[in-house]
VOBA-1610 file (N, C-alpha, C; in pm, whole numbers, padded with zeros to 5 digits, always signed):
BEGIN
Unk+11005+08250+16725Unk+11032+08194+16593Unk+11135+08277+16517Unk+11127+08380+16554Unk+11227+08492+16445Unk+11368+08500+16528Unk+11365+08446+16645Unk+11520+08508+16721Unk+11585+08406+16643Unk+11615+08324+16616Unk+11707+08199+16513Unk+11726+08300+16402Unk+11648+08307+16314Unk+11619+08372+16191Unk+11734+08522+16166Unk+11729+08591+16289Unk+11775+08713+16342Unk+11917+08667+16344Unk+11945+08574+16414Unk+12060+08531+16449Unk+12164+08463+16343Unk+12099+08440+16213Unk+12160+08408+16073Unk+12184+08529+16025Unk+12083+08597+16027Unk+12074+08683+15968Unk+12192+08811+16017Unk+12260+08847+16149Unk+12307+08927+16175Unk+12473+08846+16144Unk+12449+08699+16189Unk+12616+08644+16175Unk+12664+08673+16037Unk+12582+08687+15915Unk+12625+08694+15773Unk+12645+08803+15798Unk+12575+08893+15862Unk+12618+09093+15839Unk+12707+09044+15895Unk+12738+09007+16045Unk+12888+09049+16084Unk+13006+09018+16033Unk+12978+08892+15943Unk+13110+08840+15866Unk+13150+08976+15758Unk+13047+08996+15684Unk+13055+09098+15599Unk+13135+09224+15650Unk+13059+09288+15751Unk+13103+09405+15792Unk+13258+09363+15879Unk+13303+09273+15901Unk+13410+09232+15921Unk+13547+09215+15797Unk+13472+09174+15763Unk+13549+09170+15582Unk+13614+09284+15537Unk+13485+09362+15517Unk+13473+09512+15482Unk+13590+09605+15564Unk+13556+09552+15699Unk+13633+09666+15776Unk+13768+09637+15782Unk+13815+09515+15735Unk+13969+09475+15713Unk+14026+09524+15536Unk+13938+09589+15519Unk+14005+09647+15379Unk+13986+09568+15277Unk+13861+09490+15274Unk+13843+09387+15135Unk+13745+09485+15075Unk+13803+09434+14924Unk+13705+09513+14844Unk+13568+09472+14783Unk+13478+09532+14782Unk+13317+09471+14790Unk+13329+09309+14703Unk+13434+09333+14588Unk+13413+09178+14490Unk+13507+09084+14609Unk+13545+09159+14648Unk+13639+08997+14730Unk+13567+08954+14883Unk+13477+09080+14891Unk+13360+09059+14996Unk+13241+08980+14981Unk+13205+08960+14920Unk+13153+08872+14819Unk+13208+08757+14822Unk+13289+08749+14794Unk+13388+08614+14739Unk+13365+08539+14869Unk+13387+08619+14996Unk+13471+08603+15145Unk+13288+08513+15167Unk+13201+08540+15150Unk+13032+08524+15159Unk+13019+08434+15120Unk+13092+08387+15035Unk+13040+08279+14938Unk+13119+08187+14961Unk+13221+08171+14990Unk+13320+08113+15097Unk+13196+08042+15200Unk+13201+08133+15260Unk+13133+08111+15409Unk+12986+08040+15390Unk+12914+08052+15326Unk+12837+07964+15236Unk+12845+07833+15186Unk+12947+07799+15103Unk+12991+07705+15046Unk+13037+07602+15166Unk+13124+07652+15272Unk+13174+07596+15367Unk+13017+07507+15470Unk+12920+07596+15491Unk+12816+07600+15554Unk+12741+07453+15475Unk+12707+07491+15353Unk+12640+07387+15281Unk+12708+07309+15244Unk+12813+07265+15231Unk+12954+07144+15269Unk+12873+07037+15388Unk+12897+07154+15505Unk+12875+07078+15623Unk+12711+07029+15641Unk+12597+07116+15595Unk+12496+07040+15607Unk+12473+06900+15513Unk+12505+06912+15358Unk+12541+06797+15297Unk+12562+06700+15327Unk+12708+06684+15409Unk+12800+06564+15503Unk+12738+06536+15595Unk+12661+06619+15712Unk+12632+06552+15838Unk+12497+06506+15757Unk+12403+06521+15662Unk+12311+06458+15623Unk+12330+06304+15619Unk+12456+06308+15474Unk+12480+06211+15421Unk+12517+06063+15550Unk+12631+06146+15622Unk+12626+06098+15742Unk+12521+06020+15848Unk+12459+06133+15871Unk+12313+06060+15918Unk+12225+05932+15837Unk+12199+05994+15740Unk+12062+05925+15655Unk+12127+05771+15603Unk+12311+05769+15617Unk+12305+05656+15613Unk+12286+05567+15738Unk+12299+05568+15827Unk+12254+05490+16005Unk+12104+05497+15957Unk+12040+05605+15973Unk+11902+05604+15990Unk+11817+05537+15875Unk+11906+05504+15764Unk+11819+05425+15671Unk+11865+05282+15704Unk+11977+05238+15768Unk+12008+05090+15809Unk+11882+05050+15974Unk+11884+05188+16023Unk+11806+05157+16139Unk+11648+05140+16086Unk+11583+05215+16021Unk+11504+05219+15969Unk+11415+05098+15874Unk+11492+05041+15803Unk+11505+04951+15716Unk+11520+04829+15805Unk+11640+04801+15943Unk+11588+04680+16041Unk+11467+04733+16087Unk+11390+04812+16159Unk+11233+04834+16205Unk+11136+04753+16111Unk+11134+04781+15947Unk+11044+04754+15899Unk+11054+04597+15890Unk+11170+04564+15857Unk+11184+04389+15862Unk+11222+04324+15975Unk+11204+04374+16106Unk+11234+04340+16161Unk+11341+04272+16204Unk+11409+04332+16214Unk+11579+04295+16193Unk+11662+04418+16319Unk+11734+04409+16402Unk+11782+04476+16489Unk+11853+04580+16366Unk+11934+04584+16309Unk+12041+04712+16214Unk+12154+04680+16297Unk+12233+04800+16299Unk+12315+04823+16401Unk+12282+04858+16563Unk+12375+04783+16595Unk+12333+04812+16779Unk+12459+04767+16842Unk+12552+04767+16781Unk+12691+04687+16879Unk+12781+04828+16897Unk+12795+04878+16821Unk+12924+05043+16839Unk+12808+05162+16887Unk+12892+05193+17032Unk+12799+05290+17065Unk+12654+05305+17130Unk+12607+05390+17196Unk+12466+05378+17233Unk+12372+05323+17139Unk+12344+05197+17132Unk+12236+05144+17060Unk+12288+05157+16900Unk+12403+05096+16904Unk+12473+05115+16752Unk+12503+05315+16658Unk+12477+05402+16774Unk+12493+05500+16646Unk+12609+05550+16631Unk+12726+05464+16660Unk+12863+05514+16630Unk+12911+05432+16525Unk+12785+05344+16451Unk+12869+05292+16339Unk+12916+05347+16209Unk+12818+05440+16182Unk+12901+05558+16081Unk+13024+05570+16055Unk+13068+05609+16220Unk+13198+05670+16226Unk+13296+05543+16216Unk+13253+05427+16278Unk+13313+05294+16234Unk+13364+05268+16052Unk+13269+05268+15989Unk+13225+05282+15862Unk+13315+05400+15768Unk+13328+05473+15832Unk+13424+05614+15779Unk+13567+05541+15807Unk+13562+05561+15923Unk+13724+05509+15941Unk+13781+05387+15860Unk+13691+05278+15803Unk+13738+05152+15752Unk+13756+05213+15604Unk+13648+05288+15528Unk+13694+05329+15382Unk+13767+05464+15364Unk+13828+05498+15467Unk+13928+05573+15467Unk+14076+05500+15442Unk+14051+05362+15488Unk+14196+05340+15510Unk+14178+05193+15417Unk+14099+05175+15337Unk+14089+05058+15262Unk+14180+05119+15133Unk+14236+05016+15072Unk+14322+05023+14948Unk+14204+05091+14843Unk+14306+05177+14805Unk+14238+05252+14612Unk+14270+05148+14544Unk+14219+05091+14426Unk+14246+04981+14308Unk+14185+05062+14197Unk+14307+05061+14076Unk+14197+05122+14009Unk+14309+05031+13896Unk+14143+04989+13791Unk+14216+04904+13712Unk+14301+04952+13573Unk+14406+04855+13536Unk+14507+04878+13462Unk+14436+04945+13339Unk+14301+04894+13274Unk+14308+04997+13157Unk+14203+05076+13181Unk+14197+05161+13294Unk+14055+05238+13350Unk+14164+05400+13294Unk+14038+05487+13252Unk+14109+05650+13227Unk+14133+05694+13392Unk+14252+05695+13408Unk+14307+05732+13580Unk+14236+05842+13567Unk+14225+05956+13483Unk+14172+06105+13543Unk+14038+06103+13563Unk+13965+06034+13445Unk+13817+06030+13454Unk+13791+05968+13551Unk+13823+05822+13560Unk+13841+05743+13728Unk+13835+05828+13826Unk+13885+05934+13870Unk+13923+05999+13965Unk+13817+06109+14026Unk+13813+06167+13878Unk+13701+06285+13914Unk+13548+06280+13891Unk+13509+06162+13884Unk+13396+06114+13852Unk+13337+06106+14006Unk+13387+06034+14103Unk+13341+06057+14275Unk+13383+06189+14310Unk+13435+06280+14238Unk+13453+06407+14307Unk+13370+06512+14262Unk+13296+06496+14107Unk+13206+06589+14081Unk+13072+06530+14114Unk+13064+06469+14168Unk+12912+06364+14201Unk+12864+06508+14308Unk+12906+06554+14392Unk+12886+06666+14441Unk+12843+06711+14387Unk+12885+06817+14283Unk+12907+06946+14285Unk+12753+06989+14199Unk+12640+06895+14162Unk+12540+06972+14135Unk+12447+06993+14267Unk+12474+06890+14360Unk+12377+06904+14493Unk+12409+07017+14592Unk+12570+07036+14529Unk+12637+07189+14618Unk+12558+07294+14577Unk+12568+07277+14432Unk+12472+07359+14389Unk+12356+07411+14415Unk+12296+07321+14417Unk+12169+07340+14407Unk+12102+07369+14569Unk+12171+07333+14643Unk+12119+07365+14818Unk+12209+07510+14792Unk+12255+07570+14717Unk+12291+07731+14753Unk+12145+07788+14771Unk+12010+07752+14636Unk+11878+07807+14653Unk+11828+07792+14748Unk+11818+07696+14841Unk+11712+07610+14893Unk+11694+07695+15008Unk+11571+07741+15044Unk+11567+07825+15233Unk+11539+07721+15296Unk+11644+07720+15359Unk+11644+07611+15499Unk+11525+07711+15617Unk+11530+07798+15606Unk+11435+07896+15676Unk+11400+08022+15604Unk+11332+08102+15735Unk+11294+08209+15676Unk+11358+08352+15643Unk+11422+08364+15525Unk+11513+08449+15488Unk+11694+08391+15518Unk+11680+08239+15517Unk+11751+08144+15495Unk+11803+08076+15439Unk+11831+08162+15282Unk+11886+08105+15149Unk+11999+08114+15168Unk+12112+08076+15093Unk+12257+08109+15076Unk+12233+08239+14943Unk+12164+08210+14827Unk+12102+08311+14778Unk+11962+08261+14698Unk+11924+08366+14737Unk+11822+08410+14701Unk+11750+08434+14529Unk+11743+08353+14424Unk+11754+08381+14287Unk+11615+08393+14250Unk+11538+08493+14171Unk+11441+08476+14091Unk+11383+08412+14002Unk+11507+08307+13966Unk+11451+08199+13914Unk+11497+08065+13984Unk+11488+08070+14067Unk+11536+07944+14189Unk+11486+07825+14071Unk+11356+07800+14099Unk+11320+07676+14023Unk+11406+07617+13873Unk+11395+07728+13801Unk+11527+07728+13676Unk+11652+07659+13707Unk+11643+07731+13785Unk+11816+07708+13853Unk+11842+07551+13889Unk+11801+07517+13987Unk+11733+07424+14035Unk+11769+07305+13900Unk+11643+07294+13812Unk+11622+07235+13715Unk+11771+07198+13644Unk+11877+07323+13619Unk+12000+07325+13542Unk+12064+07279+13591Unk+12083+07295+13738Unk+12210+07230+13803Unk+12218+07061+13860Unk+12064+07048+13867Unk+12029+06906+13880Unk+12077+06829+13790Unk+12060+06860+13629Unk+12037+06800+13552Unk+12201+06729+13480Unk+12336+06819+13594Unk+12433+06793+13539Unk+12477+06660+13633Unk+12402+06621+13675Unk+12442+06493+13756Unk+12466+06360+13664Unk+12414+06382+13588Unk+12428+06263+13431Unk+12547+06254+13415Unk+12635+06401+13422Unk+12824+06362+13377Unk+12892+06272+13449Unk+12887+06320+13592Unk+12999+06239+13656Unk+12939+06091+13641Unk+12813+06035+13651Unk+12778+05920+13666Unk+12840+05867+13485Unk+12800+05926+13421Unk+12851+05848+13315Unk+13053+05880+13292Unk+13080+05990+13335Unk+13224+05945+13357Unk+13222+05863+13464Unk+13228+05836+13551Unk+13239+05663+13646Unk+13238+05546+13539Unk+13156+05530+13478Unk+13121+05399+13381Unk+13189+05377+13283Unk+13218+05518+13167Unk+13316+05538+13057Unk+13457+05535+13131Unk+13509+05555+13208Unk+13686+05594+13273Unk+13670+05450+13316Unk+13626+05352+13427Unk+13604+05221+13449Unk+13698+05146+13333Unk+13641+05163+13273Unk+13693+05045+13126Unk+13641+04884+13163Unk+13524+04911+13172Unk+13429+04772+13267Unk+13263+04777+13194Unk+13264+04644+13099Unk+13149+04653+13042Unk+13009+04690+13161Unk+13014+04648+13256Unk+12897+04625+13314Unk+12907+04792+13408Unk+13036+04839+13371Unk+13026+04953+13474Unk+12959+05085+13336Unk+12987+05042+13220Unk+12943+05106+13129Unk+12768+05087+13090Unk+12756+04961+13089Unk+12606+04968+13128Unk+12541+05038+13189Unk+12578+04992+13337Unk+12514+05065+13429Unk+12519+05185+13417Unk+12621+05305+13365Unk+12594+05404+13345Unk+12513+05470+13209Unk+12486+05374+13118Unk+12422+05413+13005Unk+12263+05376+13122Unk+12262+05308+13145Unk+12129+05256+13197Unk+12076+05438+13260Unk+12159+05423+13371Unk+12179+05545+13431Unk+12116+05655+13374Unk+12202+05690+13275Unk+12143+05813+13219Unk+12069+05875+13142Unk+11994+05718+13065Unk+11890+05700+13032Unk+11785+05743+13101Unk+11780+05658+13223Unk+11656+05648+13344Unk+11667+05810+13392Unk+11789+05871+13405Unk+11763+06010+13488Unk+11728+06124+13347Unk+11773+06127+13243Unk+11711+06181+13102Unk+11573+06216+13133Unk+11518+06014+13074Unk+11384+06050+13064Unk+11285+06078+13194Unk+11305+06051+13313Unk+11239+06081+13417Unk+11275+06247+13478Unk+11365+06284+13423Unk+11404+06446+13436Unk+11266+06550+13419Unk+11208+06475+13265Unk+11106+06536+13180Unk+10978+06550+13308Unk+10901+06483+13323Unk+10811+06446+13407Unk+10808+06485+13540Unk+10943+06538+13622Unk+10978+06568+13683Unk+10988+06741+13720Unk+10970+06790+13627Unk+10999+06949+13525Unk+10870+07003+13522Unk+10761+06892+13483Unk+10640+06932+13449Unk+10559+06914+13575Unk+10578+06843+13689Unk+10564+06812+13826Unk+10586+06966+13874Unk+10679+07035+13856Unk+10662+07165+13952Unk+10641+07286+13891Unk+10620+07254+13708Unk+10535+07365+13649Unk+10398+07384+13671Unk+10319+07293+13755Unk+10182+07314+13773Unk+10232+07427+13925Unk+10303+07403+13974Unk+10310+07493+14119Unk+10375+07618+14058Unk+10453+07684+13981Unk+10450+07755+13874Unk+10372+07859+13826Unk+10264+07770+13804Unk+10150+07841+13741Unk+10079+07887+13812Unk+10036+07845+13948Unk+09942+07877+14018Unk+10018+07999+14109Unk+10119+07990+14165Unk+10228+08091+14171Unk+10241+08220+14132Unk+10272+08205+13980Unk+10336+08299+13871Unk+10486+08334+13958Unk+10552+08267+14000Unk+10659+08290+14040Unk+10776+08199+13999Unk+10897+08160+14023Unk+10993+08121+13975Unk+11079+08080+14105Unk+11069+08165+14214Unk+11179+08212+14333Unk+11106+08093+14447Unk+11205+08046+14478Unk+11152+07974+14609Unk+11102+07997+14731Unk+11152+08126+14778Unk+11081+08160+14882Unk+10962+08195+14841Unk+10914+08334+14720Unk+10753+08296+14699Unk+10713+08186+14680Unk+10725+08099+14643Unk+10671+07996+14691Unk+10639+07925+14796Unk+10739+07908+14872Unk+10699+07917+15024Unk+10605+07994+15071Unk+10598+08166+15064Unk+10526+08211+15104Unk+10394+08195+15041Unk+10352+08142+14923Unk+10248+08129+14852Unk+10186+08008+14963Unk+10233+07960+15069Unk+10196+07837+15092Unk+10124+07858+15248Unk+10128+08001+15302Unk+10111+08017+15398Unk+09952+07983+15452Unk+09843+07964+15362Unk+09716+07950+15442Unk+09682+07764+15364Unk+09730+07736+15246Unk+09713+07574+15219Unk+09864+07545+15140Unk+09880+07412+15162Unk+09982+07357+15092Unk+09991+07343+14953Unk+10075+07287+14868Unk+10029+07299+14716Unk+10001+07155+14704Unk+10042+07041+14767Unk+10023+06902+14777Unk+09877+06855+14762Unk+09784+06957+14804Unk+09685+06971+14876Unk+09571+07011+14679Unk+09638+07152+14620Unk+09617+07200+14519Unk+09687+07041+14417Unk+09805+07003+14448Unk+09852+06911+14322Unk+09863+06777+14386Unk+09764+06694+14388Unk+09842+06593+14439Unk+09881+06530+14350Unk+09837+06510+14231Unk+09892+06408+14103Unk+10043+06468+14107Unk+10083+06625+14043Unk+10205+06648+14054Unk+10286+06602+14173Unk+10280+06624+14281Unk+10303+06571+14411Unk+10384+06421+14362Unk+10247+06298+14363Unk+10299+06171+14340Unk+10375+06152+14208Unk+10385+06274+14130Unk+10454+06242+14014Unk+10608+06255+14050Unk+10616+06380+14103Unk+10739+06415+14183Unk+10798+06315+14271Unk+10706+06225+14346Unk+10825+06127+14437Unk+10862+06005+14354Unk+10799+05983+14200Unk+10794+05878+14167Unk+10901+05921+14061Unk+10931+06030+14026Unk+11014+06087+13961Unk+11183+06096+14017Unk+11155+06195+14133Unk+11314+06166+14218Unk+11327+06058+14256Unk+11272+05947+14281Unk+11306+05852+14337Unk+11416+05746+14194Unk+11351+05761+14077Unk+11413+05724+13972Unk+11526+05835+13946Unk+11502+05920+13954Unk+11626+06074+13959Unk+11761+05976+14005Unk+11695+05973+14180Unk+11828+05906+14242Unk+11872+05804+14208Unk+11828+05732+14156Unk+11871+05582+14121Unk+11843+05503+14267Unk+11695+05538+14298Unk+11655+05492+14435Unk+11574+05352+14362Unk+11594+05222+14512Unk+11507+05086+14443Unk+11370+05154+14482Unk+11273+05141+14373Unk+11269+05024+14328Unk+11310+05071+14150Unk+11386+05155+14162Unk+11440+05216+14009Unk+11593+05210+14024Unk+11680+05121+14110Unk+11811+05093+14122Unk+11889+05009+13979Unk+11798+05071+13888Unk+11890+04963+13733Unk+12022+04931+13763Unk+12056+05101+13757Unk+12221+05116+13739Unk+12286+05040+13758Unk+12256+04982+13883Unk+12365+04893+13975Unk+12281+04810+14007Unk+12191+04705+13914Unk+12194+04581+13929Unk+12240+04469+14027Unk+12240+04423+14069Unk+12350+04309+14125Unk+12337+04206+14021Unk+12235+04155+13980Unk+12193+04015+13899Unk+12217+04031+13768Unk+12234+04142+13708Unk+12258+04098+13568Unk+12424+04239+13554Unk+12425+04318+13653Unk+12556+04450+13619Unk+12661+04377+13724Unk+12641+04322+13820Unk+12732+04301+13945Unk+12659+04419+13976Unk+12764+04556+13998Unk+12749+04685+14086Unk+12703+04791+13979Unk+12755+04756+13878Unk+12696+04827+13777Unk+12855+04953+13735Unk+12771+05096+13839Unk+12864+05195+13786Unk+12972+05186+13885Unk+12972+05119+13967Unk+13026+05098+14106Unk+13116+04996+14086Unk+13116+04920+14013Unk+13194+04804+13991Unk+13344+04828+14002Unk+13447+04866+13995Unk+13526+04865+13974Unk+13555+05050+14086Unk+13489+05045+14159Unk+13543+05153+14249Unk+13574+05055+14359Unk+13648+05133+14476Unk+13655+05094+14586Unk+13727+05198+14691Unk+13724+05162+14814Unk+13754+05262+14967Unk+13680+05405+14945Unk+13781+05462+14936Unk+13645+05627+14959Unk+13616+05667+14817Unk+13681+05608+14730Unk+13612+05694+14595Unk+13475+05621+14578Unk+13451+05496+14650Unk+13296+05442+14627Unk+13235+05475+14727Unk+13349+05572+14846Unk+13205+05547+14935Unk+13167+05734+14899Unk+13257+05801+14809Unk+13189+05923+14776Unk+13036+05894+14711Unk+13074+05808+14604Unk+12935+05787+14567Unk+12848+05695+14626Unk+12874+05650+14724Unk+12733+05628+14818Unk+12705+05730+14904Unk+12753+05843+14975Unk+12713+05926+14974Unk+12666+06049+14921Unk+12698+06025+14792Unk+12639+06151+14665Unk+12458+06086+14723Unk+12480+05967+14683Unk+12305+05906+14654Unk+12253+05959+14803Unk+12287+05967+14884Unk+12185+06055+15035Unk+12187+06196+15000Unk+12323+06288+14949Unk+12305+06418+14946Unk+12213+06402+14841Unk+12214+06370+14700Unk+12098+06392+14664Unk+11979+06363+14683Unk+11904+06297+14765Unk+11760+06234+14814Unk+11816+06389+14902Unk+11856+06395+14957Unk+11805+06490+15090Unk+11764+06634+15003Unk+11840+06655+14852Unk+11806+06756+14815Unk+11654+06721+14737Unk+11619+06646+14717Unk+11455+06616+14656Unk+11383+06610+14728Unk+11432+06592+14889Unk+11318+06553+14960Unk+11355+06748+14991Unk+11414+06809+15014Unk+11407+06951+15063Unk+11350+07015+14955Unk+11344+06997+14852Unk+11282+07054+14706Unk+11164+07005+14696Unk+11153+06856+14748Unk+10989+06853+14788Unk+10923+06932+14885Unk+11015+06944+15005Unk+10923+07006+15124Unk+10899+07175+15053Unk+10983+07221+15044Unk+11004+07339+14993Unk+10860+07366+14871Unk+10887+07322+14768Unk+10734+07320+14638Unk+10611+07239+14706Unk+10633+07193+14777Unk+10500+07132+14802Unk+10400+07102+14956Unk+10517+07108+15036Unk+10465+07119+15195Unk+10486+07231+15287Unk+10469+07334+15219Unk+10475+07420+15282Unk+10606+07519+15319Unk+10759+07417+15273Unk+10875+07485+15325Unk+10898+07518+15472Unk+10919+07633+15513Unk+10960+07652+15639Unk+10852+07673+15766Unk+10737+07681+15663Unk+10622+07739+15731Unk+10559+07666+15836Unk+10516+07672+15965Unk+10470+07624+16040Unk+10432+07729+16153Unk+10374+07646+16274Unk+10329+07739+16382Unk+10485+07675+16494Unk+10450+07794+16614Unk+10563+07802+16721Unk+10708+07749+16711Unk+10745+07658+16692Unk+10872+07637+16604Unk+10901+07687+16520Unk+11099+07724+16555Unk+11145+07813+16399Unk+11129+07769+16283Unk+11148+07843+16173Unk+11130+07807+16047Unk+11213+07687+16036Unk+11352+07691+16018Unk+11432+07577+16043Unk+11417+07478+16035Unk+11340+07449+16168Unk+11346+07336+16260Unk+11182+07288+16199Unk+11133+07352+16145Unk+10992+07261+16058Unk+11078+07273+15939Unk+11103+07319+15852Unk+11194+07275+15747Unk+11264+07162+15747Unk+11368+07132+15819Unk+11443+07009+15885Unk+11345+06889+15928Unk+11226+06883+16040Unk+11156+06817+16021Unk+11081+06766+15885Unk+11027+06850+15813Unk+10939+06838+15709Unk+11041+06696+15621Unk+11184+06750+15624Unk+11256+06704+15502Unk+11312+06570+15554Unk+11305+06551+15661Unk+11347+06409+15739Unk+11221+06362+15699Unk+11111+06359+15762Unk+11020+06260+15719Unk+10969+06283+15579Unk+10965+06343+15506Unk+10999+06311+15345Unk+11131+06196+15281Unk+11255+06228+15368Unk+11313+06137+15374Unk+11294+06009+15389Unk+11243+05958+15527Unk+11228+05869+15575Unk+11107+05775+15458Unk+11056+05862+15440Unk+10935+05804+15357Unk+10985+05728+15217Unk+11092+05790+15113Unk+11207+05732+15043Unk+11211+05680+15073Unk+11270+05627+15193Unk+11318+05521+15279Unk+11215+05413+15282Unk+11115+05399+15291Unk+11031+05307+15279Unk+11010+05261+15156Unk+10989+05366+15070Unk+10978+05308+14941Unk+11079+05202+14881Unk+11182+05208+14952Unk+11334+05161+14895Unk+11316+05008+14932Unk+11270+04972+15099Unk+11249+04834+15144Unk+11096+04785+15136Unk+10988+04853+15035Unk+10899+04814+15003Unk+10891+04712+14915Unk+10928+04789+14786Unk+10882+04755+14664Unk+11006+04692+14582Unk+10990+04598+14516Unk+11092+04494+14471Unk+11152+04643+14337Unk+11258+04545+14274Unk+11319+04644+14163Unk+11257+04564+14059Unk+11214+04684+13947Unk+11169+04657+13845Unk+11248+04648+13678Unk+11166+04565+13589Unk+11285+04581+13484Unk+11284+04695+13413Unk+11406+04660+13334Unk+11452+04786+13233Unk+11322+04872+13163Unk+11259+04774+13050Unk+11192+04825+13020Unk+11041+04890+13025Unk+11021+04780+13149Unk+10915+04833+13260Unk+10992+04992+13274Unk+11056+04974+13322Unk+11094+05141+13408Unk+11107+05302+13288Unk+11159+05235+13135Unk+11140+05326+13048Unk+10992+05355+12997Unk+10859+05229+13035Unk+10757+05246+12962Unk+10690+05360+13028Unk+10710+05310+13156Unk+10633+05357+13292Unk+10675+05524+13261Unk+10781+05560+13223Unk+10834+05695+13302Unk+10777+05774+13139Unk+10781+05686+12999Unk+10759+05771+12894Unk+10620+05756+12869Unk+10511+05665+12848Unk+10406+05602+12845Unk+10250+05640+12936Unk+10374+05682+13075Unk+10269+05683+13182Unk+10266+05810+13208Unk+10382+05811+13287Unk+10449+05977+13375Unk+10447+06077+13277Unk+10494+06086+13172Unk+10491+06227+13075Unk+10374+06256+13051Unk+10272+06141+13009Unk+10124+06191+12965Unk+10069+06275+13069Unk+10079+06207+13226Unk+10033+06245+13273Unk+10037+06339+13353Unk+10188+06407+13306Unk+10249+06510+13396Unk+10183+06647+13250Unk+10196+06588+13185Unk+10135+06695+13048Unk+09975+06752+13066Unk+09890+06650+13125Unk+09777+06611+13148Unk+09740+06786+13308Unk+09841+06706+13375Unk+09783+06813+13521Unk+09838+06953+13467Unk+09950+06973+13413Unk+09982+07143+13316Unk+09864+07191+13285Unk+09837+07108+13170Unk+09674+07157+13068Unk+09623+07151+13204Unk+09569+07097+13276Unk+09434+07109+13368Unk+09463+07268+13467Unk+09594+07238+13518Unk+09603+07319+13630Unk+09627+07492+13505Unk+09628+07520+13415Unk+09619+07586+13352Unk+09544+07680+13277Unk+09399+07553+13266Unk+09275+07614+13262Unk+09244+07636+13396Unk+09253+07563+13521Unk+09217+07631+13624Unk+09274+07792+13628Unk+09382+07803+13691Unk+09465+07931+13692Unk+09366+08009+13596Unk+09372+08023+13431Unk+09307+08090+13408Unk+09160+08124+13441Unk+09090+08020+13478Unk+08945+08051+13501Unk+08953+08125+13655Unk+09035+08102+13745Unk+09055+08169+13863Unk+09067+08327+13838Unk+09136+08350+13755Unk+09191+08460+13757Unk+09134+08582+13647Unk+09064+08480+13555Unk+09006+08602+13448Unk+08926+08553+13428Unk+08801+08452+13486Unk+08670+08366+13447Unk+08690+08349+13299Unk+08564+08262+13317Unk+08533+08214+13156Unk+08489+08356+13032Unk+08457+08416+13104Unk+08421+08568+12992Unk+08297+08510+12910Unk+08198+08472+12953Unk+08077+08412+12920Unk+07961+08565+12982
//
């Protein structure tokens, strides 16, 4: 289990001590790390996004019985790359009174909080890009800037329904943010930690899923509205927005943001496995490779939810998330709070 682990672990020294020994100075050694990092979590991002889109078309024919793809490739899995190549080379349109810059950089920062935020995440054991003491914080801040680019898409558009959809948008990710916050302050508490790997390691003899399940189901019912996953797909309507924030994109600047929406599920479902199933932890298999498992079928499970359950309305979806989810994410805090304390310093009776 540890020779993988070893083997991350010495390639980052050798880059370093490589660095070093060419005459870089410790801040640009650093720099050279973070580089090499950034590049790393680039590529797990993409081949995700990559993947999880086939495997949610394959997935999605299983449940309805419907073949998916099966014509390009062994049993269809070269349609991706089919799929890449066509919105690579499809015409940009961008309309006459749309803000060209906001237009532009609105599919290009759709990234940059999920870049973010997989810098925390241990893909294994002693498998962070870094390592922060307040991971969860962190986490929380960098998530939360995903509201910009989606509402620059909608405002730069110059497209009522693309402006909707993004007010809708950032409404739904606002208030379901809240509930979402309070979902992994009960793991928090029981903790007293902040850092993701203690947490992980807090997980080594029971899971916290196990300690929270309300937080747990609050959490998938939460990211799933996060992402703008159906059955919380407002944004982009078809029946009353057309596409919504999407409306007025096209070739790769729309298909950035259909792949933002997998990098981020893959980062909720790894932020789930991570707070709540244990993280990397498992028996005979590397850390890794139960990490990676764990977060695919967390995935996959999204995935069901998506061709389950019909989409619901507007204000269904604001009652539900302020009405329901906050009370009751407020509700397991207070509880799991008096627990913690009675665990730890009894009642004093």
């Amino acid at each position: 289990m540890e020779f993988f682990n070893k083997i991350f672990v010495y390639i980052a020294q050798f880059i370093r001590e490589t660095l070093a020994a060419l005459g870089f100075t410790p801040v640009w050694v650093e720099m050279g790390m973070g580089t090499v990092y950034l590049v790393a979590i680039l590529g797990v991002c993409t081949l995700a996004a990559l993947f999880y889109v086939l495997w949610e078309r394959k997935l999605a024919g299983y449940i309805q019985y419907r073949p998916g793809p099966n014509r390009l490739g062994p049993n269809g899995w070269f349609q991706t790359v089919a799929d890449a190549i066509k919105l690579l080379t499809k015409e940009d349109i961008v309309p006459c009174g749309a803000d060209k810059a906001v237009h532009l950089l609105a599919p290009v920062f759709i990234f940059v909080p999920t870049v973010l935020a997989l810098a925390v995440v241990p893909f294994g054991e002693g498998m962070a890009a870094i390592d922060l003491d307040l991971g969860i914080f962190y986490l929380i801040a960098v998530t939360s800037l995903s509201t910009i680019p989606i509402f620059m898409g909608g405002w730069g558009s110059n497209n009522k329904y693309s402006l909707l959809g993004a007010m809708r948008a950032v409404a739904q990710m606002v208030s379901y943010e809240i509930p979402l916050v309070f979902s992994l302050l009960g793991v928090v508490l029981i903790t007293g930690t902040l850092q993701l790997q203690g947490i992980v390691e807090a997980q080594s003899k029971v899971w916290f899923v196990f300690l929270q399940p309300i937080a747990f189901l609050i959490f998938i019912i939460a990211a799933t509205a996060e992402t703008n996953r159906a059955p919380f797909d407002l944004p982009e309507g078809e029946s009353e927005l057309t596409a919504g924030i999407y409306t007025e994109y096209s070739g790769m600047k729309w298909a950035l943001f259909f792949l933002a929406e997998y990098c981020n599920l893959f980062i909720v479902s790894a932020i789930g496995v991570t707070v709540f199933l244990g993280g990397w932890q498992g028996p005979f298999l590397p850390s890794w490779v139960w990490f990676f498992i764990k977060t695919h079928l967390l995935f996959s499970f999204f995935i069901w939810i998506r061709w389950t359950f019909p989409r619901i309305r507007v204000d269904q979806l604001m009652n539900f998330g302020w009405k329901f989810l906050v009370p009751l994410s407020l509700a397991n805090v207070f509880i799991t709070g008096i627990g913690v304390y009675i665990y730890y310093n009894g009642l004093g009776w």
